[in-house]
N, C-alpha and C positions, 0 to 999 in steps of 0.2 A: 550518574546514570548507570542502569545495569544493560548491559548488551550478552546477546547471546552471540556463542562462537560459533558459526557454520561448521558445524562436523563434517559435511561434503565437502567434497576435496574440491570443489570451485575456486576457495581462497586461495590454493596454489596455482591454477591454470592463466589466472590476469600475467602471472611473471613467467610461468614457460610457457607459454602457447602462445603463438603467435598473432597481432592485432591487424596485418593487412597482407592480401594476399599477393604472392611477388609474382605468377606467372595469371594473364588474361586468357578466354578461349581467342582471342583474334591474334595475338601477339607470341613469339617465339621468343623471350628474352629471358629465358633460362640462360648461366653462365656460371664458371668456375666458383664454388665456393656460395653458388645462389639457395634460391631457396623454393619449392613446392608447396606450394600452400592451396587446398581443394576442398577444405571443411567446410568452406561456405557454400559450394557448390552442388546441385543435385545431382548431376553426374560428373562429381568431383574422382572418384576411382576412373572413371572411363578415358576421364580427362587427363589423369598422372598416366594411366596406361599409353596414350597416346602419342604424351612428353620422348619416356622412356622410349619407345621407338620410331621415332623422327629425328631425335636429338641424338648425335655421340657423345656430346658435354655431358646428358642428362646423369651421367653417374659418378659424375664429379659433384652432384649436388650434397650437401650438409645439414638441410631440415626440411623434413618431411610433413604435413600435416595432413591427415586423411580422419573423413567421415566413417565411423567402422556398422554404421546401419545403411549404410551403401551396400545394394545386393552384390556388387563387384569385387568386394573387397577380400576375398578367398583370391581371386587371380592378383589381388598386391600385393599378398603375403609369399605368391610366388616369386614374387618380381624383388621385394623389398630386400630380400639381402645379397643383389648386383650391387647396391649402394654400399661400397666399401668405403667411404669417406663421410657419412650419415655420420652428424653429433646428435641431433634432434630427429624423434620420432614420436609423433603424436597421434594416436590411431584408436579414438575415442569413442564414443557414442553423442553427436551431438548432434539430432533432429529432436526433435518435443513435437507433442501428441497434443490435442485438442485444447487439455486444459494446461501447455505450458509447461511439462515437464519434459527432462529428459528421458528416451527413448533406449532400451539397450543395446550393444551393440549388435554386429553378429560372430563377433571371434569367439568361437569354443574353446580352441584350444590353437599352440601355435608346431608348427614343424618342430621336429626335432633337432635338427640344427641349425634352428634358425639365426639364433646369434651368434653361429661361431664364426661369419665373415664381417660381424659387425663390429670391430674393435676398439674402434674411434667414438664408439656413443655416448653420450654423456646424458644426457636426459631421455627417458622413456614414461611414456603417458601410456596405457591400456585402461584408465578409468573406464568407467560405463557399458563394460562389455558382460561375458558369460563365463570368463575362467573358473575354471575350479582347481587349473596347475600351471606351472611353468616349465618348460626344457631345462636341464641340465644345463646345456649349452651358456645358461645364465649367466651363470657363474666366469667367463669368459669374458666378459665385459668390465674388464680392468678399468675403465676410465670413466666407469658410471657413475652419476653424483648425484643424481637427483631419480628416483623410481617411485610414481605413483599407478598406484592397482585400486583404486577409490572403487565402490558399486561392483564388485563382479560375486563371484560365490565361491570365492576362498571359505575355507573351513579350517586349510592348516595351510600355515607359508611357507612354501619352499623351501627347503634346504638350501637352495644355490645360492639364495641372499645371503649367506654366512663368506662368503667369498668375494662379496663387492667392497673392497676395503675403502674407496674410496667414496661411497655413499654418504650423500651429508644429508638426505630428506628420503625418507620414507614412508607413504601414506596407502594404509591398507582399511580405511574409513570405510564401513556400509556394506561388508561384508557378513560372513556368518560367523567368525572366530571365534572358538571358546577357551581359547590356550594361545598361550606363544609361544615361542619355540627359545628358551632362553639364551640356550649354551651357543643356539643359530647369532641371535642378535649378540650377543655379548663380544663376538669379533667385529662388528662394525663400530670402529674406536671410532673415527671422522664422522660416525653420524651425530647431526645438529638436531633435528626436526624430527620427531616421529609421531604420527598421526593414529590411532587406532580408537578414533571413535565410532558411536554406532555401531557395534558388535556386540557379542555374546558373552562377555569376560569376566566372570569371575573374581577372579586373581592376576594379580599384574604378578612376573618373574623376579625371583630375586636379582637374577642379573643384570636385570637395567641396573643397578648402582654401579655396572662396569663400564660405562659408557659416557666416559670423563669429560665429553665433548658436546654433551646433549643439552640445549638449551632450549627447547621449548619440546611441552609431553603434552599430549592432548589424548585422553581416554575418557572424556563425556561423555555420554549415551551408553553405557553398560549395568551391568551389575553387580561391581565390588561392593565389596561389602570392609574389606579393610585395606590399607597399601603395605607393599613389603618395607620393612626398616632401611634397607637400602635404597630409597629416593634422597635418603637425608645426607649421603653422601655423593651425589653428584653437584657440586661444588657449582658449574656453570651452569645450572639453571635460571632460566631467567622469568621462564611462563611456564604455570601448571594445571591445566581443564581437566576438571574433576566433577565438573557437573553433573548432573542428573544420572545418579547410578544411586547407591542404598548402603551409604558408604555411615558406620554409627558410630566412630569416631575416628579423629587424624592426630598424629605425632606432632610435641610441640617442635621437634628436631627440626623440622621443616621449616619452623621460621629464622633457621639458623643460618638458612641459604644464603650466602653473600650478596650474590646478585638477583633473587629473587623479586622479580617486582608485579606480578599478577596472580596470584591462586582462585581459582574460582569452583568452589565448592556448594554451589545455588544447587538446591532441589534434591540432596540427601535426607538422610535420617536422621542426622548430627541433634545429639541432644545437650552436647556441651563442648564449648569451641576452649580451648588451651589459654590460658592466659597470655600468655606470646602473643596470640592473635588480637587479640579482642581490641588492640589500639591502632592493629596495623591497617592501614589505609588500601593498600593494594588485596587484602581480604573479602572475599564476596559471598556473604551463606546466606540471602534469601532463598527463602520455601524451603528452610529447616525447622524444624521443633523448638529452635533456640530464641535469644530475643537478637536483635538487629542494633551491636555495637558503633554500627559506622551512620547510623541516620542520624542527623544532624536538628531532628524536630525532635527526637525523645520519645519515639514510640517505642515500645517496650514488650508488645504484648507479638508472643508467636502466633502462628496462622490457625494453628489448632485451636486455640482459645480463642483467636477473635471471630472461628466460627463458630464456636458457642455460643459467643457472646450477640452474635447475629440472631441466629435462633428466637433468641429471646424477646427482641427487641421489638416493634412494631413498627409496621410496614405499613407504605400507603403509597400507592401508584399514581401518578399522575400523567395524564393522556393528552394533556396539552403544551403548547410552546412557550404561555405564560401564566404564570400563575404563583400563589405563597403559601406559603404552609407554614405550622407553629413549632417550632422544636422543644419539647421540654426536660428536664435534668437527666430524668430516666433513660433519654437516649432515641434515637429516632432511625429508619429504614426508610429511605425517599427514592425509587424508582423511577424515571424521567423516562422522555422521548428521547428514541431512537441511540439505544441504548448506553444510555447513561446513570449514573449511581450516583448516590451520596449518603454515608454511612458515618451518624451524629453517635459518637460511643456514650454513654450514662457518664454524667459529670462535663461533658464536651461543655455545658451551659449550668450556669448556676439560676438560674430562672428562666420563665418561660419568653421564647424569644422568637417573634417573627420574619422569619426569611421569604425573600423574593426569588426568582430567578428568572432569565429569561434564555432561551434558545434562539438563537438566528440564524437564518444563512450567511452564509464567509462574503464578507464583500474584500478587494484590496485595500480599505481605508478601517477596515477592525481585523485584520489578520496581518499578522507578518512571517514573512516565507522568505528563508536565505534562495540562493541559489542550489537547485539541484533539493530541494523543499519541496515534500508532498503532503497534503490538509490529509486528512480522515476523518474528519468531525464535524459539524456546526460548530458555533462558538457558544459556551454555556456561561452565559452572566450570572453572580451569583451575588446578593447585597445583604446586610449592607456590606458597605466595601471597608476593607481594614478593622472588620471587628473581632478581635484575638479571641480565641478560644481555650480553654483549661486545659484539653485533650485533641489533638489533633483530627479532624474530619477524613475520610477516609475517598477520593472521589474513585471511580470507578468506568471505565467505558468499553465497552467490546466493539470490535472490528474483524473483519477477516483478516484470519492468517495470510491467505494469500496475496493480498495487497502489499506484503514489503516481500523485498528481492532480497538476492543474499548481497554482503557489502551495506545491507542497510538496518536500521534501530528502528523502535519506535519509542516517543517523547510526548508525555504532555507539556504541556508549554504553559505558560500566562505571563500576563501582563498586569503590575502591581501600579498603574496609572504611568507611568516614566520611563518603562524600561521593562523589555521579555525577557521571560530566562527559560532555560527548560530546567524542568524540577524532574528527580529519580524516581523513576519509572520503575515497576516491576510489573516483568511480564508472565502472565501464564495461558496453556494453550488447553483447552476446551473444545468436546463434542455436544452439541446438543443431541438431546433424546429425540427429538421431531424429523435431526436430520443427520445422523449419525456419521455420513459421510463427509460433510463439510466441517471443519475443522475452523474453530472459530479462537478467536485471544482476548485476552483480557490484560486492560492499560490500569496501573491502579500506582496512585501515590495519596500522599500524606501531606495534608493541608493544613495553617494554622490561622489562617485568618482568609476571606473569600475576594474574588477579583474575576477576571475574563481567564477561561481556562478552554484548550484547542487540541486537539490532537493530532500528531502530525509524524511522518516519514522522514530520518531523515539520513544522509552518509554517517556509517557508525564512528561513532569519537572516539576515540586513546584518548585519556587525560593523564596529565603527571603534574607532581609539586616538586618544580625545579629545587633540591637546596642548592645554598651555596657549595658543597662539594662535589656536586656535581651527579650526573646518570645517564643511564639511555632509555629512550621512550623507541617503543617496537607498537607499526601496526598490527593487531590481528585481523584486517583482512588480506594484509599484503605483505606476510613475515619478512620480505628482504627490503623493505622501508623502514627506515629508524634514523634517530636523532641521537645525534653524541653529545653532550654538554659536557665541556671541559669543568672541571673546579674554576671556583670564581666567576664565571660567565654573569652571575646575578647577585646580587647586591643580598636582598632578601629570598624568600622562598618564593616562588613566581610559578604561576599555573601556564601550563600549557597545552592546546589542544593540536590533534593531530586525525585527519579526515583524508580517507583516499577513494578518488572513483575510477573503477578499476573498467577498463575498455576495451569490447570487444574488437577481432579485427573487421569486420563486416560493416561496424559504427562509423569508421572514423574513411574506410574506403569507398561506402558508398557515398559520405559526403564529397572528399577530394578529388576519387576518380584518377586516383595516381597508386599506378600497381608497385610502385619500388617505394612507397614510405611508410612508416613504419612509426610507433608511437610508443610512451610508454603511458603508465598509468597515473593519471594526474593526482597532483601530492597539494592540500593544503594546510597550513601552518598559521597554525593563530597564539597571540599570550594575551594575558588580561591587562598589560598597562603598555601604551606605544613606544617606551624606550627601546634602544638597540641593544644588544647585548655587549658586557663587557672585553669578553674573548668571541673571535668566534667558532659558532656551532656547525657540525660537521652535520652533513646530510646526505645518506643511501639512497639511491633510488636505484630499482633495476631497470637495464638496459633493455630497448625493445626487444619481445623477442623474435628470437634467431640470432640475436646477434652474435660476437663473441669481442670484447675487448680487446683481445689481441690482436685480433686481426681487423678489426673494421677500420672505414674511411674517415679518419677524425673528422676530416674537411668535410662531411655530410651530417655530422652526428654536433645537434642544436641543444641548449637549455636555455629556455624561454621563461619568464616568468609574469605573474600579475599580480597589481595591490589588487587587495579585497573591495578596494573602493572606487576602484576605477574599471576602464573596459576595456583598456590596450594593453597589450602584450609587447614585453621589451625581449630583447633577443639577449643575455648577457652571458653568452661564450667566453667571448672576449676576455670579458672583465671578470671574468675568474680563475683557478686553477681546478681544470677539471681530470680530477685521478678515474683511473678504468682498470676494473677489476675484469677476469672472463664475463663477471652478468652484472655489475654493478658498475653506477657513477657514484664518485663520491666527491662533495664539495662542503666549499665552509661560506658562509653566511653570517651575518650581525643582524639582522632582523626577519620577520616573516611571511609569505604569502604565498601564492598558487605558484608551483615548479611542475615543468614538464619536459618531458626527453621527445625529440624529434631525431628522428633518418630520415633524411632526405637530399635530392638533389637542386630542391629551389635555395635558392641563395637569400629568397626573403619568405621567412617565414610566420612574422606574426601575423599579417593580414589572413592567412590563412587558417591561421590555432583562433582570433578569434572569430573566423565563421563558422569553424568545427564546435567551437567550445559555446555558440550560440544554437548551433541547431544542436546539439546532447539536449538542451534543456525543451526541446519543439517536442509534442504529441500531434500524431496525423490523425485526426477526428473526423470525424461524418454526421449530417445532421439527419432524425428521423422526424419524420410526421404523418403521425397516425391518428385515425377518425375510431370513434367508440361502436362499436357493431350495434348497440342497444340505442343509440344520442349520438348519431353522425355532427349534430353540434358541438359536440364535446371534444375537443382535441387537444392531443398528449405531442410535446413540442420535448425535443430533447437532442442531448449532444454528446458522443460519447468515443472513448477513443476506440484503435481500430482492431484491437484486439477484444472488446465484448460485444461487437456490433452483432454480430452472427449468435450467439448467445440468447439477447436481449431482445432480438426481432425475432426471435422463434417461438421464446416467454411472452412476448404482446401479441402474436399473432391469435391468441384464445382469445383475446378480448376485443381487441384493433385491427384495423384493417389502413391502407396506404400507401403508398408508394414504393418503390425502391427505395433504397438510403442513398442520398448524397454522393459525391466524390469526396473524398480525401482532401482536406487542407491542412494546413499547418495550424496549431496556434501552443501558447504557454502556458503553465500555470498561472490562475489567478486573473489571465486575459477576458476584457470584457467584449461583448457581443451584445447587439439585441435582435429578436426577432420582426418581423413587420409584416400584417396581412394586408395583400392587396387583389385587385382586383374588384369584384361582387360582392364582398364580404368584410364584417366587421365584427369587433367583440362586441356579446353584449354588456358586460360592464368591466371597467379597469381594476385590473389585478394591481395587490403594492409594486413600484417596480415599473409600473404601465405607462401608456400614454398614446388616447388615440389609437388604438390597433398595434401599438408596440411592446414588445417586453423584453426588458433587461434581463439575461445571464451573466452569469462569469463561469469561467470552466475553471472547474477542478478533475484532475482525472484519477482521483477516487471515488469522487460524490455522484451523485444522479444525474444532476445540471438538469430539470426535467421541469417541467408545468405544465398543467392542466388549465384550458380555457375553454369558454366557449365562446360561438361565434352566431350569425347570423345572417342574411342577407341583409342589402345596403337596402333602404325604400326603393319601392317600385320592380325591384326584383325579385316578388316572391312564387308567379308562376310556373316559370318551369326548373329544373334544375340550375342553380347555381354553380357557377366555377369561379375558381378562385386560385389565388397561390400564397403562399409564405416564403418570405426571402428571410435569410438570414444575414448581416450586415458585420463588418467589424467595428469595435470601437464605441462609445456612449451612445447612450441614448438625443438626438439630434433635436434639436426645435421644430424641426420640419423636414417631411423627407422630401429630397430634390423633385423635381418635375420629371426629367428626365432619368433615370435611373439607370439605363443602359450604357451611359457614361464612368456609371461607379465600376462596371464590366471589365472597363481594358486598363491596360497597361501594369507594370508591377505593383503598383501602390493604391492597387484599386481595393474599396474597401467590401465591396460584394462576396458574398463565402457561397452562400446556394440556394435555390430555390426550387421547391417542391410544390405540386402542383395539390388542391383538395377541391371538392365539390358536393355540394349540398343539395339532397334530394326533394321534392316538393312536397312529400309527403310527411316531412319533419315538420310542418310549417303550422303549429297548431294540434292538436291532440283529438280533433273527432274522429279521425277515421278509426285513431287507436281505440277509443272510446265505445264507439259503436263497435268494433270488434269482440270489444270484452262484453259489451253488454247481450251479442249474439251469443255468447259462449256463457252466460251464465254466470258471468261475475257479479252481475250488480242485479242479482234479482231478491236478495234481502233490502230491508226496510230501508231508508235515507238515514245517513251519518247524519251527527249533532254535535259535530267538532266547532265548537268556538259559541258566540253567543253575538246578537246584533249589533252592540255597539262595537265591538271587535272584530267583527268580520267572521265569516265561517270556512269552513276547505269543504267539498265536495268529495266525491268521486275521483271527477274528472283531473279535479290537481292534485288528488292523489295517486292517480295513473300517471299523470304526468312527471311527478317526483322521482316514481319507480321505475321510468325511464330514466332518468340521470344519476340513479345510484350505481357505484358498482359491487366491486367486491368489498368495501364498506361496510354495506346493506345489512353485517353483522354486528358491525360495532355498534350500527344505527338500534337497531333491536334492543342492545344491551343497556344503552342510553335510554333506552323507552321502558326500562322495569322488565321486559322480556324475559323470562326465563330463558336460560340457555334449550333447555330439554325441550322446550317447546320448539325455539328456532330450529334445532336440528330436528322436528318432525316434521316445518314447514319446507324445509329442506328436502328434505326425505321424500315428502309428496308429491313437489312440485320439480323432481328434479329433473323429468322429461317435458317438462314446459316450457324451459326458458329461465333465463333468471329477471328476467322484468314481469312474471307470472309471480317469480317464487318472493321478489319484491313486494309487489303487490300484495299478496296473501298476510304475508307480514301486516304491512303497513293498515289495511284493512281488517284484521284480528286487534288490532291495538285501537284502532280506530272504535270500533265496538266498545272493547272495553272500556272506553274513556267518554264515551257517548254521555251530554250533560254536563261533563267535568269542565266547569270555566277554566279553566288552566291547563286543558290540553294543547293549545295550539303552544302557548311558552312552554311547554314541553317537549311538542316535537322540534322547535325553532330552537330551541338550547341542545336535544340532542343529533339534529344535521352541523351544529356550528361543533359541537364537540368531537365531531365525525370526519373534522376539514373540510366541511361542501359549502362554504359561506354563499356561495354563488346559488344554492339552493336556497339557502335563509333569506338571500335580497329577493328573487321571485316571488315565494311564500308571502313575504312581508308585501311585495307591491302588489299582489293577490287580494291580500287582507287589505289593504290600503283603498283599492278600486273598490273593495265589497265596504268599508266603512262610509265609503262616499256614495254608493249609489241608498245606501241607507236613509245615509242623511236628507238626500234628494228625495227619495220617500217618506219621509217625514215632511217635509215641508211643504210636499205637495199635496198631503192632505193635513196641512195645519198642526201634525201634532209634534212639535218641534216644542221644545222649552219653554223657549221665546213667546210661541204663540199661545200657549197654555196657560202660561202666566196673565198673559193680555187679557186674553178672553178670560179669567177667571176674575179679573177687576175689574172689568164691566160691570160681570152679572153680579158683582157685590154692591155696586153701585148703584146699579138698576134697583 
């Protein structure tokens, strides 16, 4: 799988920053060697202000955490260097804006001497703020080891960093940099980590080769174009990001690296990889010029050429969910719904070969979703199934970028009848031209035979091939998590994966509601065969933070772990030897699964990791139900979570009208629900899925989870307004819903979610008044339409008004389906665009109507182009229309004798006669 590295300095704040807040607004429990924590809070500054002078401990406090988009946060910076005993200080930018991002801070700049009473500090955060400098004074912080400036508007770095000898992470990501300051870095011998992507750069410094200590270099997102000769001589390397910069060619020296086990060089200029490289596994150069030594299917062919090779090819879209196409030697371009590809290269088929495919919605029983698993896709059937190809298929799916978080991959997936794998994914990010803002990606791998293929979200993997001599496998979302394997530990070569979900403090304290615990970031461990290992394996995990090893209460500080296969959490303290580094636990293990670090004061801890570790996987959802402004029949049912609700009801409000949205519940990926109307009102025909006024969802919370029905009054209720409501339910669809329902209401395990209330106007109830409307206004004073023919039934007018109410925004594609010329729809557009759009429907649908005046095969033309439009509900009307007109025919036939039947009779008489 190819993953990208978050160049935001996110990936470092899961291990310093801290996951749960140690003082309450009601509680005074600030204490020697405690902790401040106010980032979650909205008047988190006003709040540390008030510590500060109530409290005489408060300046004995050790970590500090403050919001730096708090407009208070100028009177912190006054306050902040009383704290003589501060190790940790975190003073970031952490609100986000509408759509979800981070917010800048508001530190401009800081005092001048502000660090010189801060002696004792060892980690400092100022990500996400407005710097363009730092004090002198910097330089004074003997005991600093960790310094992230991530997001501010550095141009050139400080001189004073030359003076923190004991720096071992440096992260100046997302800045403006076009230079480094060599001869500055070259004295931070202790530094480990140095982050400088997403900057301006050029040229990396000769001087990093002086920096014998530096194991992981991350300079992605810039613009070199070559690296100096001296990377080949830092010796502890272990990870090298080199990504997306313009870099046209690299040194074989580089794979001389002893400990070198990640270079990733994706999305250069590289037009020839070194031969050193080309076997090596831990090597990554898609979206180069070059070809792709590490695919294991044999594709061969670089990006440039296989757009050529597109070019060429022939194309042919397909607008529906199911349907086959012929593929022939020459090579094929197949466009799907909702955006999906499939790219047959010339020779993929040695003869011409008919393919199926089908799209469907995700149910739980054709999807599979680990834990902490997010869909993005429908599932694409593709047949036949296991028929091998000469040349590899190409599948293709876009999605929004914004739908994965950092910490997270994206993965096509399938299932070869037996068993899912996820197959190598290469990612690339795209603007469309229609919408230049929204920033869209594309999922693309290499197929060799067809089967059920998904797209899906999910925690980024580490993978390694254990040898028997042994290694270490490093997260890159969580660089102080790794795995030691001793020499010998494994027999053969043995794969292993390695997954971390990194945790805010806010997550884990609004579930427990306990200000003093504290968590670390959960670590899973998987191999591909269940044996234990020979020796055992050493495993890092950093300690919550704030903590410090030395000093903390062993007697509160837990490792807890779970099999993958079960749901209780074992508490195994005890039954280990747990080493403690200042920010690290280290322990050793003989097999694999979920570990996690707890501080706390409960004495029992698992019951409580797994009801934390069950709501991480809960989204708080809201249900909408909205009525069509044009077909108050027509209603849009949908569930979504609660971060697009406000979004998505502002985008339907053009079209829909109804309720409020719901309250808040909980529910999971992949949980089923169905909907039920009750009251006045029923569907008029069942959707797949249906039963009786009910409909089956499942939630995913990437997908829509949405349907369109329409409804009707129950008999006997069609004169005045109807009301009605839709409840929403948990759990399958039922044989029958209870009598009493108000029972489903209480208590915890009740399976009732919510109910919105709808109502149906009288004036829906049949189409004359609309009729005679039009016909006051002049739409129906050309000649009568000749749509259809008497043994077939004919359409009117009237059910063509009728149609043009339950179109929506469709109404285009509908056109397109009808031979329409594009140029014409957009002048019936044009004209009709202060009418309405059940006008500008109309106009349509009556323009074609014309034209096809006589044509016995207009009606299976408009009925094949609403079904190819998704309104099949328009096709069942239509058809029962025609159904009624072929019968009342018939009955006029017979009523005056000229039926077949009777022609015939009467014609052997009179031959008789």
């Amino acid at each position: 799988m190819t993953h990208t590295i978050d160049s935001n300095d996110d990936i470092k704040e899961n291990v310093l920053a801290s996951h749960q807040s140690f003082t309450t607004p009601t509680r005074n429990v600030l204490v020697t060697g405690g902790s401040l924590h106010f980032d979650a809070y909205p008047d988190g500054v006003q709040r540390f202000l008030d510590i500060l002078c109530k409290n005489l401990d408060a300046c004995q406090t050790t970590s500090v955490r403050l919001d730096s988009c708090d407009p208070d946060i100028d009177k912190a910076l006054e306050k902040l260097p009383l704290l003589i005993h501060l190790r940790t200080l975190v003073m970031r930018g952490n609100s986000t804006d509408d759509r979800g991002a981070l917010r800048r801070g508001r530190v401009f700049t800081l005092p001048k001497n502000f660090f010189e009473p801060l002696k004792q500090l060892g980690l400092l955060d100022l990500s996400v703020n407005r710097l363009d400098d730092l004090p002198e004074s910097l330089g004074t912080l003997n005991e600093l080891s960790m310094l992230l400036l991530a997001r501010n508007n550095f141009q050139v770095l400080p001189m004073a960093i030359s003076r923190l000898d004991k720096l071992t992470l440096l992260t100046v990501s997302g800045n403006g940099l076009r230079h480094l300051p060599g001869v500055a870095l070259a004295h931070l011998q202790a530094l480990r980590d140095l982050n400088v992507s997403d900057n301006e750069l050029v040229v990396l410094p000769d001087e990093l080769g002086e920096l014998t200590s530096l194991e992981r270099l991350d300079a992605s997102g810039n613009l070199l174009t070559s690296l100096p000769e001296s990377l080949a001589q830092i010796h502890s390397l272990t990870s090298l990001l080199l990504h997306t910069n313009k870099l046209v060619s690299v040194a074989s020296e580089l794979a001389l690296l002893p400990h070198l086990l990640s270079l990733d060089l994706r999305n250069n200029d590289l037009r020839q990889l070194p031969r050193a490289f080309q076997d090596a596994s831990f090597v990554k150069v898609e979206g180069n010029p070059i070809g792709h030594p590490d695919n294991p299917n044999g594709h061969t062919e670089n990006p440039s050429n296989e757009e050529r090779i597109v070019c060429k090819l022939h194309r042919i879209n397909v607008n529906i969910h199911d349907a086959s196409f012929t593929v022939l030697p020459v090579g094929l371009l197949v466009q799907l719904p909702e955006g999906m590809e499939l790219l047959f290269p010339a020779g993929a088929v040695n003869e011409d070969m008919r393919v199926e495919f089908h799209l469907r919605p995700p149910t739980p029983h054709s999807v599979l979703l680990r834990e902490h698993d997010f869909l993005l896709s429908y599932v694409l059937e593709v047949q036949p199934h296991g028929c091998q190809f000469y040349k590899n298929v190409r599948i293709r799916i876009i999605y929004k970028a914004s739908h994965v978080d950092d910490g997270r991959e994206v993965v096509i997936r399938t299932f070869d009848g037996e068993s899912w794998t996820d197959l190598k994914t290469e990612i690339a990010t795209v603007r469309r031209k229609s919408m230049p803002c929204q920033e869209m990606s594309i999922a693309k791998t290499y197929i060799s035979h067809f089967s059920y293929f998904l797209l899906i979200s999910r925690l980024v993997q580490d993978s390694c091939h254990v040898p028997s001599a042994g290694m270490v496998l490093y997260s890159t979302v969580e660089p102080m998590v790794a795995v030691d394997f001793p020499p010998d530990a494994v027999h053969d070569t043995l794969t292993v994966h390695l997954q971390v979900l990194p945790l805010e403090a806010h997550e884990v304290g609004e579930i427990i509601m306990e200000e003093e615990m504290l968590t670390s970031p959960l670590v899973l461990l998987s191999k591909t065969i269940p044996y234990n290992f020979l020796k055992p394996v050493r495993i890092k995990i950093p300690l919550p933070s704030g903590l410090d090893g030395a000093t903390l209460d062993r007697c509160r500080l837990h490792l807890i772990h779970r099999d993958q296969h079960e749901e209780a959490w074992t508490d195994i303290t005890d039954n280990i030897t747990l080493e403690l580094t200042h920010v690290c636990a280290i322990f050793e293990v003989l097999s694999f699964s979920w570990y996690w670090l707890w501080y706390t004061t409960q004495t029992y801890v698992c019951g409580i990791a797994r009801k934390v570790f069950e709501k991480l996987r809960v989204w708080h959802v809201c249900f909408l139900v909205m009525q069509s402004q044009r077909d108050p029949q027509q209603v849009l049912l949908q569930c979504l979570p609660s971060g697009k609700v406000k979004e998505t009801q502002l985008a339907l409000r053009v079209q829909y009208y109804g309720p409020e949205p719901s309250d808040f519940v909980d529910m999971i990926e992949g949980e089923c629900f169905y909907a039920a109307l009750e009251g006045n009102i029923q569907m008029v025909s069942d959707l797949p899925g249906s039963s009786e006024g009910r409909v089956t969802f499942f939630f995913y919370s990437h997908l829509k989870n949405m349907k369109e029905l329409h409804m009707e009054p129950r008999p006997n209720e069609r004169e005045l307004d109807t009301k009605g409501q839709v409840s929403f339910y948990r759990g399958e669809l039922p044989d029958m819903l209870p009598v009493v329902k108000a029972r489903w209401r209480k208590g915890p395990d009740a399976l009732h979610l919510a109910t919105l209330p709808v109502k149906l106007p009288s004036s829906q109830f049949g189409t004359n008044a609309t009729t005679q409307h039009m016909q006051q206004n002049g739409i129906f004073q050309q000649l009568p339409l000749n749509l259809g023919n008497p043994e077939t039934g004919y359409l009117t007018e009237s059910n063509l008004c009728s149609i043009s109410g339950q179109l929506g925004t469709e109404w285009y594609k509908v056109g397109i389906c009808l031979d329409i010329p594009s140029v014409q729809l957009d002048q019936i557009y044009h004209d009709k665009r202060h009418a309405g759009l059940q006008m500008t429907v109309l106009d349509m649908l009556l323009c074609w109507a014309r034209r096809e005046s006589g044509e016995s095969k207009a009606v299976e033309k408009l009925l094949k182009a609403l079904e190819e439009s998704g309104r099949n509900d328009i096709v069942l009307e239509v058809q029962q229309v025609l159904t009624r007109g072929r019968q009342k025919y018939d009955e006029a036939l017979q009523h005056y004798g000229l039926c077949e039947a009777q022609v015939a009779s009467e014609s052997g008489s009179n031959e008789s006669a």
